[in-house]
C-alpha positions as CSV (number, residue, x, y, z in Angstrom):
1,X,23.5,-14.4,10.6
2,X,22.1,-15.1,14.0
3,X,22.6,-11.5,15.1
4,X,20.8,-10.0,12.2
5,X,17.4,-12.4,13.0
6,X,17.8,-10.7,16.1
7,X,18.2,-7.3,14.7
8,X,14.9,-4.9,14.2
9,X,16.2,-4.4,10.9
10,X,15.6,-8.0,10.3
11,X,12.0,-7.5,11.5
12,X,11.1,-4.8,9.3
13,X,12.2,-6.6,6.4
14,X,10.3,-9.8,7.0
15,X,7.2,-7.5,8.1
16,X,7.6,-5.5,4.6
17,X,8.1,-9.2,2.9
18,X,4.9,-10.3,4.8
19,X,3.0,-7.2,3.7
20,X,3.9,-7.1,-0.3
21,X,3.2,-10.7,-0.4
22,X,-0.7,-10.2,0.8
23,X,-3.4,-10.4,-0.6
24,X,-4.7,-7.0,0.1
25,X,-1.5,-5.4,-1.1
26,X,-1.4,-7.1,-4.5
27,X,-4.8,-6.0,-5.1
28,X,-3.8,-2.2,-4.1
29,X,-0.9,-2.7,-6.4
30,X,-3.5,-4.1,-9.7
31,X,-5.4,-0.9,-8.4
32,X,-3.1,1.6,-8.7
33,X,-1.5,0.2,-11.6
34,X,-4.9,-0.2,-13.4
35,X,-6.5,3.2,-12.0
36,X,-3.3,5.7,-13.0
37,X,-4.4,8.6,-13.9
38,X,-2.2,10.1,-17.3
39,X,0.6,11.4,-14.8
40,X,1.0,7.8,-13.5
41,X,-0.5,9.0,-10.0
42,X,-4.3,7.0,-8.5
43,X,-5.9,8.9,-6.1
44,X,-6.2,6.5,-3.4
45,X,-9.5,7.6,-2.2
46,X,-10.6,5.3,-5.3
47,X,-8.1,2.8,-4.8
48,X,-9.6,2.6,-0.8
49,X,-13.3,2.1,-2.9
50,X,-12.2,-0.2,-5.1
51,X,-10.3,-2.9,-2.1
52,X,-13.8,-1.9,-0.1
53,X,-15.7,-3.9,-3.0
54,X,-13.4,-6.4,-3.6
55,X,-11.7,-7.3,-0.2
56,X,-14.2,-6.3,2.3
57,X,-12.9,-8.3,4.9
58,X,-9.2,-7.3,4.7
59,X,-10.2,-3.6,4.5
60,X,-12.8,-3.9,7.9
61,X,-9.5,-6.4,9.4
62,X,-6.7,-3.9,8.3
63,X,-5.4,-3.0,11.8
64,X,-6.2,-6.4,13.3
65,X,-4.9,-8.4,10.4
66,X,-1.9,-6.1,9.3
67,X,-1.2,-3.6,12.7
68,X,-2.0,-0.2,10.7
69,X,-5.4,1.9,11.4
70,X,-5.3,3.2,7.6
71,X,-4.8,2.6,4.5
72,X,-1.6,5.2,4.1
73,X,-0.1,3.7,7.0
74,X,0.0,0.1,5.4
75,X,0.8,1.5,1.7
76,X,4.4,3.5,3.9
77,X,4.8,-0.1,6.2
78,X,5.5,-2.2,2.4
79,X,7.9,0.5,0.8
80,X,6.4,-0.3,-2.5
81,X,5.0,2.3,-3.0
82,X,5.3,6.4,-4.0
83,X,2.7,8.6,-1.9
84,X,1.8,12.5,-2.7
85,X,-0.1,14.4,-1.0
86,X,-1.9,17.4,-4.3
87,X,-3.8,20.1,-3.1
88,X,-7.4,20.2,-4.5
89,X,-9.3,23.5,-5.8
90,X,-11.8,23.5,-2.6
91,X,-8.1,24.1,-0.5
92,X,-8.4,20.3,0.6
93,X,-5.8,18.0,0.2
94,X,-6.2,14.3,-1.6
95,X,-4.1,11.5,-1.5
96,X,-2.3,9.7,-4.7
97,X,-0.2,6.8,-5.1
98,X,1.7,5.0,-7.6
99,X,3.9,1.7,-7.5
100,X,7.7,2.5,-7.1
101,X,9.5,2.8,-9.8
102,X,12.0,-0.2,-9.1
103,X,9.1,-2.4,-7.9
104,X,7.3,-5.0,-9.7
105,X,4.3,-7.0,-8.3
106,X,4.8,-10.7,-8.7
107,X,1.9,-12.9,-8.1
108,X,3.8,-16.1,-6.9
């Protein structure tokens, strides 16, 4: 047991169990459950809007708080969540998201 507290695999896991317990990710997850397009997908730029208005402070701390310069990079960090990347009629590209299938948000 002592070895794997010392492993990195044992920090990533208490990092991701750190992140899917925050505040800012539970309220991403009520987002992108509540905000699913038919397909199941939230485009996150809304999602990003949406924490903006009601977490203003988490979003402006997100790198100083969590350790990630954007929003993607935290959403990847809690492996909780699905990310695709659909191509938009103007040849851009947006960003969508959608809880995992075998995840569940609990707010403990």
């Amino acid at each position: 047991m002592a070895e794997f507290w010392r492993s990195e695999e044992a920090n990533v896991q208490l990092k991701q169990a750190l992140l899917r317990g925050s505040r800012l990710v539970l309220l991403l997850g009520d987002i992108v459950e509540q905000m699913a397009r038919s397909d199941g997908w939230t485009l996150m730029n809304i999602a990003g809007q949406l924490l903006k208005q009601h977490a203003p402070e988490e979003v402006a701390a997100l790198k100083e708080r969590y350790g990630y310069k954007s929003l993607k990079s935290l959403i990847q960090a809690t492996g909780i969540f699905d990310i695709h990347e659909e191509p938009t009629d103007k040849g851009g590209i947006r960003l969508l998201s959608r809880l995992s299938s075998d995840w569940k948000l609990s707010h403990s």
